[in-house]
VMD Tcl script that draws the C-alpha trace (Angstrom):
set ca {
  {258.08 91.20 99.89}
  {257.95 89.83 102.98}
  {255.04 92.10 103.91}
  {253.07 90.62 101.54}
  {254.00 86.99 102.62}
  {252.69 87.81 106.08}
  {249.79 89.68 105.33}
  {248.67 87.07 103.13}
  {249.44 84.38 105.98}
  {247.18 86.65 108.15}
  {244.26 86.62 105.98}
  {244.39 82.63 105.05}
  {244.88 82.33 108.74}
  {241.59 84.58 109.05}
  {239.78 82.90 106.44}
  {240.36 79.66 108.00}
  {239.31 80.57 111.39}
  {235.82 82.60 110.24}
  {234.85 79.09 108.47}
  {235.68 76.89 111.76}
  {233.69 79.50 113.58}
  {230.90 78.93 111.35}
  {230.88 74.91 111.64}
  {231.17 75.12 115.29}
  {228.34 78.02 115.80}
  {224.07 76.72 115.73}
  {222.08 77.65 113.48}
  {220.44 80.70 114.11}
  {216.63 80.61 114.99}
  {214.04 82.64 113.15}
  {212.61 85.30 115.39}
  {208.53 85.51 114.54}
  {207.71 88.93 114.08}
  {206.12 90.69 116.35}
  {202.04 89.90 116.63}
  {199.51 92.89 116.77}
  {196.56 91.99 118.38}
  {193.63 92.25 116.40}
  {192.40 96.10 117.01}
  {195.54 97.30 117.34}
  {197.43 99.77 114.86}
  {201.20 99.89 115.71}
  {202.26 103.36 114.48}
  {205.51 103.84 113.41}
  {207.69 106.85 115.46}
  {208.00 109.82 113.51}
  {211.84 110.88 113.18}
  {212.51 113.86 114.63}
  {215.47 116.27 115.44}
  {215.52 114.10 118.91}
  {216.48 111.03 119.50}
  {213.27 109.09 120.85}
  {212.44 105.51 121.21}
  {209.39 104.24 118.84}
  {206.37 104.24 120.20}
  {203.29 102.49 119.24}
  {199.41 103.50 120.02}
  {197.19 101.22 120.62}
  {193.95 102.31 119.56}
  {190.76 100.62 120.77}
  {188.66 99.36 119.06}
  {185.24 101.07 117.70}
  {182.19 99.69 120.12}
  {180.29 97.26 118.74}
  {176.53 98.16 118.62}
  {174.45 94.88 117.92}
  {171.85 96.50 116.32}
  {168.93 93.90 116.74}
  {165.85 94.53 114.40}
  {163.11 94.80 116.61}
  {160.61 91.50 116.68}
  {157.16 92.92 116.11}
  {154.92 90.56 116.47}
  {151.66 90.24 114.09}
  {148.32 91.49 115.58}
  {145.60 88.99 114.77}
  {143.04 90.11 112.62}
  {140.27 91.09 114.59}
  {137.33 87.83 114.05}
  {134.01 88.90 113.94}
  {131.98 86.27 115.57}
  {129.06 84.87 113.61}
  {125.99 86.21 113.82}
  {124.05 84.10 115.98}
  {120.81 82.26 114.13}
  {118.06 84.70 113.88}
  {114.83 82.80 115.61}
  {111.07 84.54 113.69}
  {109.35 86.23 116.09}
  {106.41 84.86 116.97}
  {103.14 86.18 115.36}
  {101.01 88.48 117.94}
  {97.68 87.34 118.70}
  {95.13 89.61 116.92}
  {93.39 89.92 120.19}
  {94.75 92.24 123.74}
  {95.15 89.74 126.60}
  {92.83 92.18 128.97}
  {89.79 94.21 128.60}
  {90.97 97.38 126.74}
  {88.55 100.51 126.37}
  {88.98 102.47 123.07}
  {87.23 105.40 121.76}
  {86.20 105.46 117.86}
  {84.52 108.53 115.61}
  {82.89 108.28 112.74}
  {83.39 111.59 110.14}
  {81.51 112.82 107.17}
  {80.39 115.79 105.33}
  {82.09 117.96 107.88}
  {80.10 116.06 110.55}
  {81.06 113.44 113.28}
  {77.90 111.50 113.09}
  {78.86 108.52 115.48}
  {80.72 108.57 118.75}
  {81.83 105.04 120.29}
  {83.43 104.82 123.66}
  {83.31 101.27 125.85}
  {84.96 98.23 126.10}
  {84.48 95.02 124.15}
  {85.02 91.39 125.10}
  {82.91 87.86 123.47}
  {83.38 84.97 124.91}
  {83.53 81.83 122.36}
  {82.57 78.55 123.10}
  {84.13 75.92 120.01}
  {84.41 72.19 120.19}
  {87.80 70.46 121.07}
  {89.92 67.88 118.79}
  {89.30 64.05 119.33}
  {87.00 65.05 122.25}
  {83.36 65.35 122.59}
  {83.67 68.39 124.91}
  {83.60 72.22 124.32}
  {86.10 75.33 125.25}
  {85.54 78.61 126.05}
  {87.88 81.58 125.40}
  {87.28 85.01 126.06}
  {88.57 87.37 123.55}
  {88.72 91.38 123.72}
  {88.21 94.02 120.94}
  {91.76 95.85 120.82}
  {91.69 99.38 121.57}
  {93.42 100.26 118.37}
  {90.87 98.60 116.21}
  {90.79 100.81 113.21}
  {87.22 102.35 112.85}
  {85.10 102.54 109.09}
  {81.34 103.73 108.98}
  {78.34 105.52 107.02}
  {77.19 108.87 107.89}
  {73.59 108.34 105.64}
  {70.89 110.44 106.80}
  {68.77 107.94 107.89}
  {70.96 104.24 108.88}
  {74.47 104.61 110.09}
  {76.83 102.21 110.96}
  {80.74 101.97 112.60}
  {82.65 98.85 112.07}
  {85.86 97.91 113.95}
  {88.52 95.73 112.25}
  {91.77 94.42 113.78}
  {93.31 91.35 112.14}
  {90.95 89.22 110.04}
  {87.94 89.81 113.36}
  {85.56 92.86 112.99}
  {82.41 94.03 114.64}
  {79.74 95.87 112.98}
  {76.97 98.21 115.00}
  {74.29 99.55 112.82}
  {71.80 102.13 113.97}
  {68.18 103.40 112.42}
  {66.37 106.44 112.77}
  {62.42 107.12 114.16}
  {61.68 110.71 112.82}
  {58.09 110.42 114.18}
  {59.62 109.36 117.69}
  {62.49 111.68 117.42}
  {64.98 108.58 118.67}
  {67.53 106.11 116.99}
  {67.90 102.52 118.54}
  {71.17 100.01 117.63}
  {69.36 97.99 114.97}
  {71.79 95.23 114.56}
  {75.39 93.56 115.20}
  {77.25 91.78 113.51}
  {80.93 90.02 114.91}
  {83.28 88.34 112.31}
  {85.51 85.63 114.09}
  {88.63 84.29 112.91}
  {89.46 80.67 114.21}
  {92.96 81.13 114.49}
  {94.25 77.45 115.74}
  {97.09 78.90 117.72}
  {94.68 81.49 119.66}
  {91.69 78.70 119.72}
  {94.06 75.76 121.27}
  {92.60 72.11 120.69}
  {89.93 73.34 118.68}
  {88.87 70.71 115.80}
  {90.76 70.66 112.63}
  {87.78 70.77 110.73}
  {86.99 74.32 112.00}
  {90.43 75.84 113.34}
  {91.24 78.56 110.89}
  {88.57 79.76 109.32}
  {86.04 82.94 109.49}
  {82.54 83.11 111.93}
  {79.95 85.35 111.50}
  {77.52 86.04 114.08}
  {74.64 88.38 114.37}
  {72.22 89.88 116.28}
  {68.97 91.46 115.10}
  {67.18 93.01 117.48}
  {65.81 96.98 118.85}
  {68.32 97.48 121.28}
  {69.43 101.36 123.46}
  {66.43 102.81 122.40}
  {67.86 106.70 122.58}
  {66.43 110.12 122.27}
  {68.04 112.45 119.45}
  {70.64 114.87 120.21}
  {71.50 112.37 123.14}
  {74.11 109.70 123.79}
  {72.99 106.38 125.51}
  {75.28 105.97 128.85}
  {75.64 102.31 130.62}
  {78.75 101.63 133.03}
  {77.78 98.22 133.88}
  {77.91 95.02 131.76}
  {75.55 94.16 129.61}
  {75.22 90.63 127.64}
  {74.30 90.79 124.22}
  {73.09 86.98 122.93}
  {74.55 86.67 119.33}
  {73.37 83.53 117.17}
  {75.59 81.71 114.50}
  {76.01 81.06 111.03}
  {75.14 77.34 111.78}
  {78.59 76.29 112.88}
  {79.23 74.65 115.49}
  {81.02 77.80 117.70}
  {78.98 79.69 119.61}
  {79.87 83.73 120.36}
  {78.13 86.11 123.24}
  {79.41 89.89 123.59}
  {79.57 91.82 126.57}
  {79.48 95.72 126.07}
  {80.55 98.01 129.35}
  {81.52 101.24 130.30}
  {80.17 101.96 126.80}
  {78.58 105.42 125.37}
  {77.50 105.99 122.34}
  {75.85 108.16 119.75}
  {74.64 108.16 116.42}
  {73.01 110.84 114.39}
  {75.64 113.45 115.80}
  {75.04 116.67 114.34}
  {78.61 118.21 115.27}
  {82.12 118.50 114.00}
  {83.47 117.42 117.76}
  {84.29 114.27 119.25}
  {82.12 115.40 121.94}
  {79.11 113.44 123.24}
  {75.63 115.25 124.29}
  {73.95 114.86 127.24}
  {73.44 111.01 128.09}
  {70.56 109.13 128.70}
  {71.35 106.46 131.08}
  {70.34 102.84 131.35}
  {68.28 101.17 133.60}
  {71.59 99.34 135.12}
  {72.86 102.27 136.03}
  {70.09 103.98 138.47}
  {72.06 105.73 141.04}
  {72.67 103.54 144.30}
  {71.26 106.01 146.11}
  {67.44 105.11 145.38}
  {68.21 102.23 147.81}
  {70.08 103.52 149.76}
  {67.46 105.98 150.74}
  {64.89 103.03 150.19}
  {66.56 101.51 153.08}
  {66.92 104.41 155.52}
  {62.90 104.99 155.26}
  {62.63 101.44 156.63}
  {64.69 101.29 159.41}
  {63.65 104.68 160.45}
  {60.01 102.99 160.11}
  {61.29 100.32 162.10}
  {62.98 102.24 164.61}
  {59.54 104.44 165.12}
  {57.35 101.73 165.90}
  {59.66 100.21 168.18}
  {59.51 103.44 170.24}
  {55.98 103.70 169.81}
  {55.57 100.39 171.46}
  {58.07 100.88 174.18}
  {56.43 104.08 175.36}
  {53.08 102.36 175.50}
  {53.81 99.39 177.42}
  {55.79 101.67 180.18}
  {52.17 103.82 180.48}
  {50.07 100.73 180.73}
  {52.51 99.85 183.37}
  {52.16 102.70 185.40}
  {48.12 102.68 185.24}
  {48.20 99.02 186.94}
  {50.45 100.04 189.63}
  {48.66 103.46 190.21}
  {44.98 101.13 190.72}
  {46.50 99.03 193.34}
}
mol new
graphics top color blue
foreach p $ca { graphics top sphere $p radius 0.5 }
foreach p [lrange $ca 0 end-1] q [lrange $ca 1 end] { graphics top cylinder $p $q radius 0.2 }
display resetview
């Protein structure tokens, strides 16, 4: 019984002392957990048969590739530049701006019956705008005129057109002579105002005829008439006030060919072109003439001489 007593005395006394030790103690402070840093995965220790302290592994984090999308930047369109304003050629003038020789055929039945080779110029004399004076222009017969004729038995003809200008050469026949002669020509002339310059309004621009009628390169059959030099053919108007001449050179021709061939037959020549020699040899005969009697006259005076000094 008295065990009890004190026993119980023990455990009031024990009660009594565990709630003054609470009063008297502070408050206990709240430990924070422990902080992982970001990345970090705290792995618990696996138990084993051994006693081992926890460990944790830190495992790094995984690389961080910034993948960027590449900045491409646009191409322009390529600009195709304008086309730049197209300026008109300017018209050609329907005449060469030399002396051009051509050579033309005319063909029929198998036949070339006329053979033209020379050169062509005119030279045009027309009045000038506002003024009461006159131009002149000298226009050539292009090379590539395009060539038409008439292969008739007895009249034949070749005409040469280039632009709105022609010229027209008609030949005749003399059976009883055996020749053919150029009976006529006739030149068409276009007033073109921008080949003419200053000519009057009242004429630029409009189409010239002018002819000439008259026996001319009188020439033996089966022959071709031959003249180098220039000759001036007069040509008279269609009562206009523009005034044409034409000037032939190094010009053969033929008419009445009897061939297939562009070939011409033996030429007669013209009186313009007798060979220089003639004078040449005209001229040696003189001086030689000269140079005789001045001998002549030097020997005779040296023997007259000599007689008067033999008498004294």
């Amino acid at each position: 019984m008295e065990n009890k007593k004190s026993l119980f005395v023990l455990l009031a006394c024990a009660l009594f002392a565990s709630v003054l030790a609470a009063e008297t103690l502070p408050p206990a402070t709240e430990v924070p957990p422990p902080t992982t840093p970001a990345g970090t995965t705290t792995t618990p220790a696996t138990p084993s048969s051994s006693t081992t302290a926890p460990s944790s592994t830190t495992v790094p984090p995984p690389p961080t590739t910034s993948t960027s999308a590449p900045t491409t930047t646009p191409t322009p369109a390529p600009t195709t530049p304008a086309p730049a304003p197209t300026t008109p050629a300017p018209t050609p003038s329907p005449f060469p701006d030399s002396l051009q020789k051509g050579n033309w055929t005319v063909s029929g039945d198998n036949v070339t019956c006329i053979l033209a080779a020379m050169s062509v110029s005119a030279k045009i004399k027309y009045p000038v705008q506002g003024a009461n004076t006159t131009l002149e222009k000298a226009v050539f017969v292009p090379s590539l005129a395009k060539a038409e004729g008439s292969c008739d038995p007895t009249s034949q003809w070749i005409k040469l057109t280039w632009g709105n200008n022609s010229m027209q050469v008609d030949f005749k026949k003399n059976d009883t002579a055996k020749m053919y002669f150029i009976s006529q020509i006739t030149y068409s002339l276009f007033a073109d105002s921008a080949v003419f310059k200053n000519i009057s309004t009242d004429l630029a621009n409009k189409q010239y005829n002018f002819m000439r009628v008259k026996q001319d390169y009188m020439v033996n059959l089966n022959q071709s008439f031959h003249c180098t030099r220039e000759q001036n053919l007069t040509l008279t108007n269609d009562g206009s006030k523009i005034n044409a001449e034409l000037f032939l050179s190094s010009v053969q021709l033929q008419a009445f060919h009897i061939e297939n061939t562009a070939v011409f037959s033996a030429p007669q020549y013209c009186e313009l072109d007798t060979p220089d020699i003639v004078p040449i040899a005209v001229g040696c005969a003189l001086a030689a003439l000269v140079i005789v009697v001045l001998v002549a006259y030097l020997v005779g005076r040296r023997r007259s001489q000599a007689r008067g000094y033999l008498s004294m």
